[in-house]
C-alpha positions as CSV (number, residue, x, y, z in Angstrom):
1,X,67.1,113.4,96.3
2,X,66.0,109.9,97.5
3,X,64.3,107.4,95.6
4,X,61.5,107.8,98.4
5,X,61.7,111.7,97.4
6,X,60.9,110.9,93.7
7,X,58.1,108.5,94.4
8,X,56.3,111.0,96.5
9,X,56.5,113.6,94.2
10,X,55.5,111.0,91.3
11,X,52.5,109.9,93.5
12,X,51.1,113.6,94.3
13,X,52.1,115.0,90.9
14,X,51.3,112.3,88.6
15,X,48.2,112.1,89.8
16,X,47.4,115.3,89.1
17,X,49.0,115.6,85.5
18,X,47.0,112.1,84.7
19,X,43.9,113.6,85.8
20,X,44.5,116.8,84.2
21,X,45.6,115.2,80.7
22,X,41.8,112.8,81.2
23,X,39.9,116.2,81.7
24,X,41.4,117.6,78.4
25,X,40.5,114.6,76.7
26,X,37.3,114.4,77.6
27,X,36.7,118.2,77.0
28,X,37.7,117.3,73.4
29,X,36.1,114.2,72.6
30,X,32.8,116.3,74.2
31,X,34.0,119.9,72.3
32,X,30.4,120.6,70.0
33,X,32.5,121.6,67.0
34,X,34.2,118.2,66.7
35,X,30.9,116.2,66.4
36,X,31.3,116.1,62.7
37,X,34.7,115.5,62.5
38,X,33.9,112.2,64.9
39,X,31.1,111.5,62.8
40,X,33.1,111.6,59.4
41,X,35.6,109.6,61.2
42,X,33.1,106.8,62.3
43,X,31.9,106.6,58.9
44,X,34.6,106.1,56.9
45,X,34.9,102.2,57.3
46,X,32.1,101.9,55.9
47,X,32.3,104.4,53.0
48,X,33.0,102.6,49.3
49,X,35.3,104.4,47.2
């Protein structure tokens, strides 16, 4: 395996695992049944205990 070998494969399957990983991130920053959990977490700074 060539270093030309590795870089092709990183450039066709990196890709594709980048953009996989971005799509399940935004699928769970977007999920409905986190919106309070991001809320809560948004919050908090400001919260006095």
């Amino acid at each position: 395996m060539t270093h030309q070998d590795v870089a092709n494969f990183a450039e066709s399957w990196g890709l594709a695992f980048l953009f996989g990983m971005f799509a399940i991130a935004i699928i769970y920053a977007l999920w409905p049944n986190n919106k309070t959990k991001f809320t809560k977490a948004a919050h908090r700074p400001l919260d006095e205990e």
